[in-house]
N, C-alpha and C positions, 0 to 999 in steps of 0.2 A: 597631760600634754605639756612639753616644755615651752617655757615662754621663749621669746626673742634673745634674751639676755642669756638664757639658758645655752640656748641652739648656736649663737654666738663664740660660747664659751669653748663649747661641745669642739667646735669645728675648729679651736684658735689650738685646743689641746689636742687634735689630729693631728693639724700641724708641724705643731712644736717636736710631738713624736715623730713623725714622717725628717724632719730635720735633724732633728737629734742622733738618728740613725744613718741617715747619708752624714753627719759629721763625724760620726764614729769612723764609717768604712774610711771616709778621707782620711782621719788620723792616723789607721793602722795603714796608710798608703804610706805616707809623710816616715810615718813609724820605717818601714821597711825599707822607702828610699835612703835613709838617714844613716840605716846600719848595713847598706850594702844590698840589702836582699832581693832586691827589685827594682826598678825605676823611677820616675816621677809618678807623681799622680795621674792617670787620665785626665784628662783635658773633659772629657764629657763627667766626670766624675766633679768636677769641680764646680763646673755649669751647672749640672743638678744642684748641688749643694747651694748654689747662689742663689735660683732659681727658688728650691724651696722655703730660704730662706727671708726672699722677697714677698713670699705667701703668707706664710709664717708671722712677719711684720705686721702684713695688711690685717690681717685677720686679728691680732692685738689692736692693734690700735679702733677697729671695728668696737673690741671688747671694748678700750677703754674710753671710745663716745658713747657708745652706750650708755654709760654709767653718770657723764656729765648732767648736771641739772641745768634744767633750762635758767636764764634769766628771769628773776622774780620782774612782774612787770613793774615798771618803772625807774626800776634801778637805773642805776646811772654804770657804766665804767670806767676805769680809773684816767683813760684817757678822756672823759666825757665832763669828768667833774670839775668845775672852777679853781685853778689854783690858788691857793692860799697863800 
């Protein structure tokens, strides 16, 4: 059974693919508008791509608290300590 970190991971590299793929189709959009062969991008075509993008993010950054270690108790932080 995958742990927390696992299943985190799992879902930040769905993702990443799910984006990486709508930025592809954008590119060959850009691609075609650039050399005549078509028009601008969609407009919903770029929304998605932003859209999964913003997912995409959350779901990293998910990964990378996960991964933070808690404060050792008592520690101080560096805003905390007495300056010298």
């Amino acid at each position: 059974m995958p742990n927390r970190n696992q299943e985190l991971h799992r879902a930040w590299k769905e993702a990443n693919d799910q984006v990486r793929k709508a930025e592809e189709r954008l590119a060959a959009a850009w691609t075609a508008f650039s050399s005549a062969k078509g028009g601008p991008p969609d407009p919903a075509l770029l929304a998605e791509v932003a859209r999964l993008r913003r997912e995409c993010d959350a779901r990293l950054k998910a990964v990378l608290e996960s991964h933070k270690r808690p404060n050792k108790p008592g520690a101080r932080s560096r805003s905390e300590r007495p300056s010298s």
